[in-house]
ZANU-355751 format. One record per atom (N, C-alpha, C): residue in three letters; x, y, z. Coordinates in steps of 0.1 Angstrom, whole numbers, plus 5000, padded with zeros to 4 digits. Layout:
alaXYZ ...
***
This chain:
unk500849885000 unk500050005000 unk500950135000 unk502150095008 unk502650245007 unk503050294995 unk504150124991 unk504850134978 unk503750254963 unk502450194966 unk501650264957 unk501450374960 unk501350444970 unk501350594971 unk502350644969 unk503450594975 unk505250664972 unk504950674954 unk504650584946 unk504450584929 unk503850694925 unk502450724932 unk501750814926 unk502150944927 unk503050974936 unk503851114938 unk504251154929 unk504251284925 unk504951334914 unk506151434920 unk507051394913 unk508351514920 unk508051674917 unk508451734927 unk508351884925 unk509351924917 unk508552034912 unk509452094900 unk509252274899 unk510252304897 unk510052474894 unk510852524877 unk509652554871 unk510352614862 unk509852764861 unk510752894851 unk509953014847 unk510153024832 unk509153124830 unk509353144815 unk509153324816 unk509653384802 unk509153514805 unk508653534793 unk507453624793 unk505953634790 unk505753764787 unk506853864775 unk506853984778 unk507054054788 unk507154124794 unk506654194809 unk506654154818 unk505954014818 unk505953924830 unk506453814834 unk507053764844 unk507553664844 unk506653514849 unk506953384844 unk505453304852 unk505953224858 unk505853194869 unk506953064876 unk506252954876 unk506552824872 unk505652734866 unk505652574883 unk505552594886 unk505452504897 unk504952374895 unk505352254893 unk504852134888 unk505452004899 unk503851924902 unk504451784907 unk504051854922 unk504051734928 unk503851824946 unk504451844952 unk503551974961 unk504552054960 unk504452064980 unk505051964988 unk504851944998 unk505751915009 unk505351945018 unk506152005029 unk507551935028 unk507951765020 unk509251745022 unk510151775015 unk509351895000 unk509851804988 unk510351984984 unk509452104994 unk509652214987 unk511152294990 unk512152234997 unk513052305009 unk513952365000 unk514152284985 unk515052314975 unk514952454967 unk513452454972 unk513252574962 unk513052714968 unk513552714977 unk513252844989 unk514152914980 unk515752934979 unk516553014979 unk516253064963 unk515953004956 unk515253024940 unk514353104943 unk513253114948 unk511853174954 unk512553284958 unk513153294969 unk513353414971 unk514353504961 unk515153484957 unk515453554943 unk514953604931 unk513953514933 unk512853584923 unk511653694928 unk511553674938 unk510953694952 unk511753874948 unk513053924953 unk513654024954 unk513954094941 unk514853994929 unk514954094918 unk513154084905 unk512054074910 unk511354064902 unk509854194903 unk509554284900 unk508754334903 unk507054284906 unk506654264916 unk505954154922 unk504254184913 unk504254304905 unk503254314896 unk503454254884 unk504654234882 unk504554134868 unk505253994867 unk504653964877 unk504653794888 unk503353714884 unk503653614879 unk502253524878 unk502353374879 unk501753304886 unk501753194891 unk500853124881 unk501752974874 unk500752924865 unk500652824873 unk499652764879 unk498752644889 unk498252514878 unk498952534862 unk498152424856 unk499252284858 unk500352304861 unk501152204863 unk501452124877 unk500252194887 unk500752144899 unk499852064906 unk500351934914 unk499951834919 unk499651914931 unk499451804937 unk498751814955 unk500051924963 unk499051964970 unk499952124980 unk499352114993 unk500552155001 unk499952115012 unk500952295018 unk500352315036 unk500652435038 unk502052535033 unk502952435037 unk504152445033 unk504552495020 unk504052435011 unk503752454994 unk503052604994 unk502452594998 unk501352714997 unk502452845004 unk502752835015 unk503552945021 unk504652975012 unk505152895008 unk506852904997 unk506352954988 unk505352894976 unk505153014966 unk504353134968 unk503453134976 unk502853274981 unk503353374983 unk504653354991 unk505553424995 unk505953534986 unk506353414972 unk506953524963 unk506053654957 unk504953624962 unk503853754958 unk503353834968 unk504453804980 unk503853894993 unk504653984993 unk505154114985 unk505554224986 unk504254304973 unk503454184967 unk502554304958 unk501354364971 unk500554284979 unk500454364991 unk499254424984 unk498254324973 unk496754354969 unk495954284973 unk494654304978 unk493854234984 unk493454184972 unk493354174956 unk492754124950 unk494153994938 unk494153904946 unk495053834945 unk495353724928 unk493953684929 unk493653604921 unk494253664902 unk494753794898 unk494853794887 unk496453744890 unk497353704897 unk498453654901 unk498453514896 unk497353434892 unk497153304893 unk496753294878 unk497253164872 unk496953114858 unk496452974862 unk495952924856 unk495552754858 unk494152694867 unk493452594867 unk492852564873 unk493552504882 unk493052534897 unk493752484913 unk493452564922 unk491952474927 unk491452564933 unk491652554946 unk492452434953 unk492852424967 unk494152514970 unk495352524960 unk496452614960 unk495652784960 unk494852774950 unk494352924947 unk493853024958 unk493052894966 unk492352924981 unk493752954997 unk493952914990 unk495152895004 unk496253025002 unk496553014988 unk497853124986 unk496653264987 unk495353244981 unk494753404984 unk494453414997 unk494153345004 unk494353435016 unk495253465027 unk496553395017 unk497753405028 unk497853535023 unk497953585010 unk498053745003 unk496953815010 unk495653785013 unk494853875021 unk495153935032 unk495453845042 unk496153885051 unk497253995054 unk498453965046 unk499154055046 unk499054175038 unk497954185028 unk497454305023 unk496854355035 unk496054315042 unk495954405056 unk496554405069 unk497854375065 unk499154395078 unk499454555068 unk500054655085 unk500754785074 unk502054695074 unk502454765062 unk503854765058 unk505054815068 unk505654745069 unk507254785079 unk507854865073 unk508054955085 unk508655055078 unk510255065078 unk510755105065 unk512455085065 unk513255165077 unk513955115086 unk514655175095 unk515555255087 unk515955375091 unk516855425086 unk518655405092 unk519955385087 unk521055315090 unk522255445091 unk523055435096 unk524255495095 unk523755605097 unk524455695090 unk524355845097 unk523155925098 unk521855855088 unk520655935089 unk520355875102 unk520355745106 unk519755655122 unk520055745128 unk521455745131 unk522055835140 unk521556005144 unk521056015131 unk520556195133 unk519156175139 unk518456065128 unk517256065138 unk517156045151 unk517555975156 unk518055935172 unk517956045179 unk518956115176 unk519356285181 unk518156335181 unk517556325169 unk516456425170 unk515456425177 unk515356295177 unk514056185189 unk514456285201 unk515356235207 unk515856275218 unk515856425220 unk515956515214 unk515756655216 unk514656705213 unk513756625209 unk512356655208 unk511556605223 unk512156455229 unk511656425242 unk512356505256 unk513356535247 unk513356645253 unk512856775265 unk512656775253 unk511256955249 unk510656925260 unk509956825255 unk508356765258 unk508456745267 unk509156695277 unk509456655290 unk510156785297 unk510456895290 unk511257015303 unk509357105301 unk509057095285 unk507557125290 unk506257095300 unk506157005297 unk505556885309 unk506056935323 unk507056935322 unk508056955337 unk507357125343 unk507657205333 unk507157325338 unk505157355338 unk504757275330 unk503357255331 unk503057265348 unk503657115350 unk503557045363 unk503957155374 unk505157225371 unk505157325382 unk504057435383 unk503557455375 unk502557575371 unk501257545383 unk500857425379 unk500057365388 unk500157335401 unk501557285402 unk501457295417 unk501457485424 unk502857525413 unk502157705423 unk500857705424 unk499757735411 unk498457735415 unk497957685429 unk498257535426 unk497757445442 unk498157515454 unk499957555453 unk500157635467 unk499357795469 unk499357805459 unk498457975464 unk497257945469 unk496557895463 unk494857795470 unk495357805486 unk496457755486 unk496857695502 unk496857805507 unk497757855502 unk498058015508 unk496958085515 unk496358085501 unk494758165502 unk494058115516 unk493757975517 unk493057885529 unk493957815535 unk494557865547 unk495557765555 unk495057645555 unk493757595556 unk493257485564 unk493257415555 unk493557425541 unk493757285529 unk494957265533 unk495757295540 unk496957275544 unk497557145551 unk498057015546 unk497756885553 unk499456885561 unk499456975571 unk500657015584 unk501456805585 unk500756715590 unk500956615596 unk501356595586 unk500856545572 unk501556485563 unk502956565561 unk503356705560 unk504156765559 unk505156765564 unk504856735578 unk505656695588 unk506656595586 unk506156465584 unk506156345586 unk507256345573 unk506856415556 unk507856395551 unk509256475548 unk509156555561 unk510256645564 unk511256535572 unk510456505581 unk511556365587 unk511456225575 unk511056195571 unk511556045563 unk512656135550 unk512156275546 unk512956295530 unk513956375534 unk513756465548 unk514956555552 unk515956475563 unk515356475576 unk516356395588 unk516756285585 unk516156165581 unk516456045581 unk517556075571 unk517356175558 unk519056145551 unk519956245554 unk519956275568 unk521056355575 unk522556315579 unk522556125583 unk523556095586 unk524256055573 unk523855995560 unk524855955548 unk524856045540 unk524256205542 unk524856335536 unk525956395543 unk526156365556 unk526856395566 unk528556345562 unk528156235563 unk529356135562 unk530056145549 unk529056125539 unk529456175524 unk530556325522 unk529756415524 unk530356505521 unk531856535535 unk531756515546 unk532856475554 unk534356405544 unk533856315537 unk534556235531 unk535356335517 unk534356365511 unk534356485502 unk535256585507 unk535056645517 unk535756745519 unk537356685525 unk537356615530 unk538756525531 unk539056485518 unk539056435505 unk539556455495 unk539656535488 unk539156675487 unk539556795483 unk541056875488 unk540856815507 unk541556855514 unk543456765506 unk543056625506 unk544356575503 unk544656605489 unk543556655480 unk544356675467 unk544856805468 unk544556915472 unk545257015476 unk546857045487 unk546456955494 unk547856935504 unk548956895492 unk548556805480 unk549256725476 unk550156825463 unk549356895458 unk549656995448 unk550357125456 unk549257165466 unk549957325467 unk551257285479 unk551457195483 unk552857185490 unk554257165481 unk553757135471 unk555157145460 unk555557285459 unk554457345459 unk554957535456 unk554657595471 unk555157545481 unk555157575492 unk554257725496 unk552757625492 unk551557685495 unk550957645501 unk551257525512 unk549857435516 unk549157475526 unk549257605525 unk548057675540 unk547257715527 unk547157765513 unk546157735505 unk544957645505 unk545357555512 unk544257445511 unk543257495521 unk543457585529 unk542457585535 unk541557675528 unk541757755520 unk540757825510 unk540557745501 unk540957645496 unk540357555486 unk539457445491 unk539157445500 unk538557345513 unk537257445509 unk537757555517 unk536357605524 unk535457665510 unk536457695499 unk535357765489 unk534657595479 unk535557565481 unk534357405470 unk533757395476 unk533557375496 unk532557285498 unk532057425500 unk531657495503 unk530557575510 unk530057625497 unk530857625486 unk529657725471 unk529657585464 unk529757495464 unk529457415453 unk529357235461 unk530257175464 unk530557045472 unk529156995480 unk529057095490 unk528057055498 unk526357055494 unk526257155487 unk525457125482 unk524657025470 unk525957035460 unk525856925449 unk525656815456 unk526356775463 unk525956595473 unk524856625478 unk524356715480 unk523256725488 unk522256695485 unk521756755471 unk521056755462 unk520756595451 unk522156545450 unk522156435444 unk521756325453 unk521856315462 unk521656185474 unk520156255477 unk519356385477 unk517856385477 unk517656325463 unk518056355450 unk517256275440 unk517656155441 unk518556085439 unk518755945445 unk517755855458 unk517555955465 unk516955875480 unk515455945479 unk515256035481 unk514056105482 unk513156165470 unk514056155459 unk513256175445 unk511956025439 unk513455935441 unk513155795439 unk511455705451 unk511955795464 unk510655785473 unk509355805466 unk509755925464 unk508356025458 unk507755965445 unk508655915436 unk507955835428 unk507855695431 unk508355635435 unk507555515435 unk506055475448 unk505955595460 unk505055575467 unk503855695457 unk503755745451 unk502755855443 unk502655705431 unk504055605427 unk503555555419 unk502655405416 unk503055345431 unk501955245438 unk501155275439 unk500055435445 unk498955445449 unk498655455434 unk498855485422 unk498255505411 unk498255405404 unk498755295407 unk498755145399 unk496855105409 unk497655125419 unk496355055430 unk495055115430 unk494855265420 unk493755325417 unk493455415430 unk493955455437 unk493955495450 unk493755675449 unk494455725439 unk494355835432 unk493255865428 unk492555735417 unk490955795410 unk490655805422 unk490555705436 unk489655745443 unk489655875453 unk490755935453 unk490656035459 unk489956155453 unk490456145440 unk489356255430 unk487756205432 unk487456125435 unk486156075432 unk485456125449 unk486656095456 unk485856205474 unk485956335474 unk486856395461 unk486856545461 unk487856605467 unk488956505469 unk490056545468 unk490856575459 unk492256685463 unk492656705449 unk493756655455 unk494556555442 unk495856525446 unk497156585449 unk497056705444 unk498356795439 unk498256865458 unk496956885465 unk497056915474 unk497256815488 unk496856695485 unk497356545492 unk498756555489 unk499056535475 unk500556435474 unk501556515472 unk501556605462 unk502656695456 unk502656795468 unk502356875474 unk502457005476 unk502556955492 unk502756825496 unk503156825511 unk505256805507 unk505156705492 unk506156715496 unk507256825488 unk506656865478 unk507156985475 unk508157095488 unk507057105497 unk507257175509 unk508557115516 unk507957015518 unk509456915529 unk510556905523 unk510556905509 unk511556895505 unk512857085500 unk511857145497 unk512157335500 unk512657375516 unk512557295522 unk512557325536 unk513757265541 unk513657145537 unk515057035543 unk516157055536 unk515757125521 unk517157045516 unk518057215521 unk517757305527 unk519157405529 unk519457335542 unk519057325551 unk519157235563 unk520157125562 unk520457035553 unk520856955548 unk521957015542 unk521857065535 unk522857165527 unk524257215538 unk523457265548 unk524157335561 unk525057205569 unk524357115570 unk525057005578 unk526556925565 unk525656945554 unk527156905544 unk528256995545 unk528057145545 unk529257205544 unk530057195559 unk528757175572 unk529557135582 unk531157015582 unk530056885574 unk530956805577 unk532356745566 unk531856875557 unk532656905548 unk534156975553 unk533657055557 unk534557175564 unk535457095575 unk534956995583 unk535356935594 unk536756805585 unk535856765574 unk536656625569 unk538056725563 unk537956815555 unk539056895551 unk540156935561 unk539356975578 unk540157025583 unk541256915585 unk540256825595 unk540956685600 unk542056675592 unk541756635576 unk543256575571 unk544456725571 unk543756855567 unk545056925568 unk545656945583 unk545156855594 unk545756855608 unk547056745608 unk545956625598 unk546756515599 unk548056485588 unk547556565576 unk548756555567 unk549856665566 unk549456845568 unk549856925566 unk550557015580 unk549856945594 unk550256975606 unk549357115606 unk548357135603 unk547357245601 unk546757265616 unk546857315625 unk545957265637 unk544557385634 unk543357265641 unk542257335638 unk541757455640 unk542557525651 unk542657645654 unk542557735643 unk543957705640 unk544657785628 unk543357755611 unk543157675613 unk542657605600 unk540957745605 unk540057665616 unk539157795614 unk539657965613 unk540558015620 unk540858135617 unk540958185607 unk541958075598 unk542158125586 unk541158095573 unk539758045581 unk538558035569 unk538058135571 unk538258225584 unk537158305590 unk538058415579 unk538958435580 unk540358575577 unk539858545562 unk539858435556 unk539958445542 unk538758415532 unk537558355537 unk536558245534 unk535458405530 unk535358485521 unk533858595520 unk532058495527 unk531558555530 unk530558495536 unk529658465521 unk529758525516 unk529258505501 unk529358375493 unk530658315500 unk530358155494 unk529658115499 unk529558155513 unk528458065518 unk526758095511 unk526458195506 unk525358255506 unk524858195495 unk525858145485 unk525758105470 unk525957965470 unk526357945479 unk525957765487 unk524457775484 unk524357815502 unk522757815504 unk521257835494 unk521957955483 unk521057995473 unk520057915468 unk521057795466 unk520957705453 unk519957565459 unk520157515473 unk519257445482 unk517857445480 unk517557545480 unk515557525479 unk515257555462 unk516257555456 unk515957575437 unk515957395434 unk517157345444 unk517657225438 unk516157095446 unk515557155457 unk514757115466 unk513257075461 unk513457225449 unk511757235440 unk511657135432 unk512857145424 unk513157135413 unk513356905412 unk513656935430 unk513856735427 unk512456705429 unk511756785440 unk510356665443 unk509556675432 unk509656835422 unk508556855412 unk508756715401 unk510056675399 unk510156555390 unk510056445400 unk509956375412 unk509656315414 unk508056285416 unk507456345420 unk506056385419 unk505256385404 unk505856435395 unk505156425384 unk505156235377 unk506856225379 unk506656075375 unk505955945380 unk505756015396 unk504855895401 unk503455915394 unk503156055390 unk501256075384 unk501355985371 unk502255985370 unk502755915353 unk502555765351 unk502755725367 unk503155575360 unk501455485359 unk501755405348 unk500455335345 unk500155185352 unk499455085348 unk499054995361 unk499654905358 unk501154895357 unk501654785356 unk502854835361 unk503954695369 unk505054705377 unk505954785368 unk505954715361 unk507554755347 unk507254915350 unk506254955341 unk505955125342 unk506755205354 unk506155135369 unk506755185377 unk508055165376 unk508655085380 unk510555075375 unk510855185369 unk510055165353 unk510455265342 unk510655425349 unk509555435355 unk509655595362 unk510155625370 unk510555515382 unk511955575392 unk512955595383 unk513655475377 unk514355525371 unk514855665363 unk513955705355 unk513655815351 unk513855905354 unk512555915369 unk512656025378 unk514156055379 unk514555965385 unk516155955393 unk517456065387 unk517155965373 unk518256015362 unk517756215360 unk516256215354 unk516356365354 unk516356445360 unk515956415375 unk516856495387 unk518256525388 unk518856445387 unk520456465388 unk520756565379 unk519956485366 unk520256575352 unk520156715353 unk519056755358 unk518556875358 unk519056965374 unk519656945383 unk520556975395 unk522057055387 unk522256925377 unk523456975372 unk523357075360 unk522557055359 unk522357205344 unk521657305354 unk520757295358 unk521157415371 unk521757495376 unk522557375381 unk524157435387 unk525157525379 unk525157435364 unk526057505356 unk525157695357 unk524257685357 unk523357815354 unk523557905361 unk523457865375 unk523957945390 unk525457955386 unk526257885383 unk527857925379 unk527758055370 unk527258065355 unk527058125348 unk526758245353 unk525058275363 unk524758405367 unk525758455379 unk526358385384 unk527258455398 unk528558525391 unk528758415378 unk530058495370 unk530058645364 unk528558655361 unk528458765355 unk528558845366 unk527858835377 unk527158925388 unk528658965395 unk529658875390 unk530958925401 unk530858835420 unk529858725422 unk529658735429 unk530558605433 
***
């Protein structure tokens, strides 16, 4: 019995002819899943250099077809991408005819992929993407602050929308609690400022220098910059993932739906705690700044601390410190408003949230430091 089936098989065969204009690819014998593997790399060659409108399939030479058959030569007509398939086809075969038209139906209603662009256009586009999300995101960013001012004047206007306990509460978890590893940080900080200056200005027998190189990084720039970066790192990252849990968990609709407004629940307690804590914080870095610089120029330079405060007081303008401090409640607004906006952001799935700490995190820093460059820029001019 088999022997008789294996007989009646007819070998698969591919031939083409050209037909003026068109070319016909002649398919003969069946054409089935074991028999077609040979003719892929032919198919698709014809497939690529042939213009797929003057493609025509003649079906009068072809035995039994099974899916396989049907996908291989169909193929070669799936870049014409017409829902009206059938003038592709010559011959009586009506099981091939049925199968290859609607594999062409289908992908006449798939869209078309669109060509990625390579090399140096990719690259521009890229760029471009990026400075357009940009935009859209420092827009957004300032949207969002617009709104919370609004929210805070309301408050203004009515002390009693005013939620004090919540305010409270995130003055200690986003200010005090990151008192001790701002502390210690910039301590550290200011001890490496201190030894790379002992290490330079003692060659040109300057190293009482260091004590003005100590006191002016950390008090205008050092203490604060750590300051600011360990709140978007610790306290940015808070604010969005707890604003971003209640909003996966719908907790948000339901506060609008009691007539609450969020911006006066969630943003504008910690907007506050964080305007408030971060010069506070600020103050305790240049402390322990000031402290780690002295220590080592006691311990490397024979500086004693006496002499080391005298001579910040003699030489240090109080003005760094002022241009320290300035920058603390800009750098304060400026972290919870992006933390806060990205937690309203995130949608009801984990990943999302991830996606937006992260985020949050990075354009905090991001925006601390272009800041910063800014306050550099206006003090330069100001002479200050």
């Amino acid at each position: 019995m088999t022997a008789a089936i294996a007989q009646e098989r007819q070998p698969a065969e591919l031939t083409t002819r050209q037909d003026g204009a068109r070319l016909i690819v002649e398919p003969k014998g069946d054409w089935l899943m074991e028999a077609v593997g040979r003719f892929d790399r032919r198919l698709r060659r014809i497939e690529s250099e042939t213009d797929p409108k003057d493609l025509v399939i003649d079906l009068s030479g072809l035995g039994r077809i099974d899916t396989a058959g049907a996908y291989v030569l169909g193929r070669t007509l799936s870049r014409c991408r017409e829902p009206d398939a059938d003038r592709h086809f010559i011959g009586e075969h009506q099981i091939a005819r049925r199968m290859m038209g609607e594999m062409l139906q289908r992908l006449a209603d798939c869209p078309e992929d669109e060509i990625q662009p390579r090399g140096v256009i990719s690259t521009l586009a890229r760029i471009g993407q990026g400075v357009e999300d940009g935009l859209k995101e420092t827009v957004e960013s300032f949207a969002f602050f617009g709104r919370t001012f609004t929210t805070g004047l309301s408050v203004l206007v009515n002390p009693t929308k005013m939620r004090w306990t919540s305010t409270i509460h995130l003055m200690e978890t986003a200010g005090v609690d990151a008192l001790p590893i701002i502390s210690v940080l910039s301590f550290f900080i200011g001890a490496v400022v201190a030894f790379m200056g002992a290490s330079l200005l003692e060659t040109f027998g300057a190293s009482v220098f260091t004590v003005d190189l100590v006191g002016i990084a950390v008090l205008r720039e050092f203490g604060v910059i750590i300051t600011a970066i360990l709140l978007a790192g610790r306290s940015d990252s808070a604010f969005t993932a707890a604003i971003g849990s209640m909003k996966m968990q719908q907790e948000i609709d339901a506060m609008k739906v009691m007539g609450l407004d969020p911006y006066e629940v969630l943003v504008l307690p910690r907007v506050i705690a964080c305007v408030v804590m971060a010069p506070l914080l600020t103050l305790s870095a240049m402390v322990a700044g000031v402290f780690g610089g002295m220590l080592v120029s006691w311990m490397t330079l024979d500086i004693s601390p006496n002499f080391f405060l005298t001579r910040l007081n003699d030489t240090i303008d109080l003005k760094h410190f002022l241009v320290g401090m300035s920058k603390a409640p800009v750098f304060g607004l400026v972290i919870a408003i992006v933390g806060c906006r990205h937690g309203l952001q995130v949608g009801g799935d984990v990943e999302s949230l991830g996606k937006r700490v992260t985020t949050s995190v990075v354009q905090a820093i991001f925006a601390v430091i272009v800041i910063d460059a800014l306050f550099a820029m206006m003090y330069l001019e100001l002479d200050i």
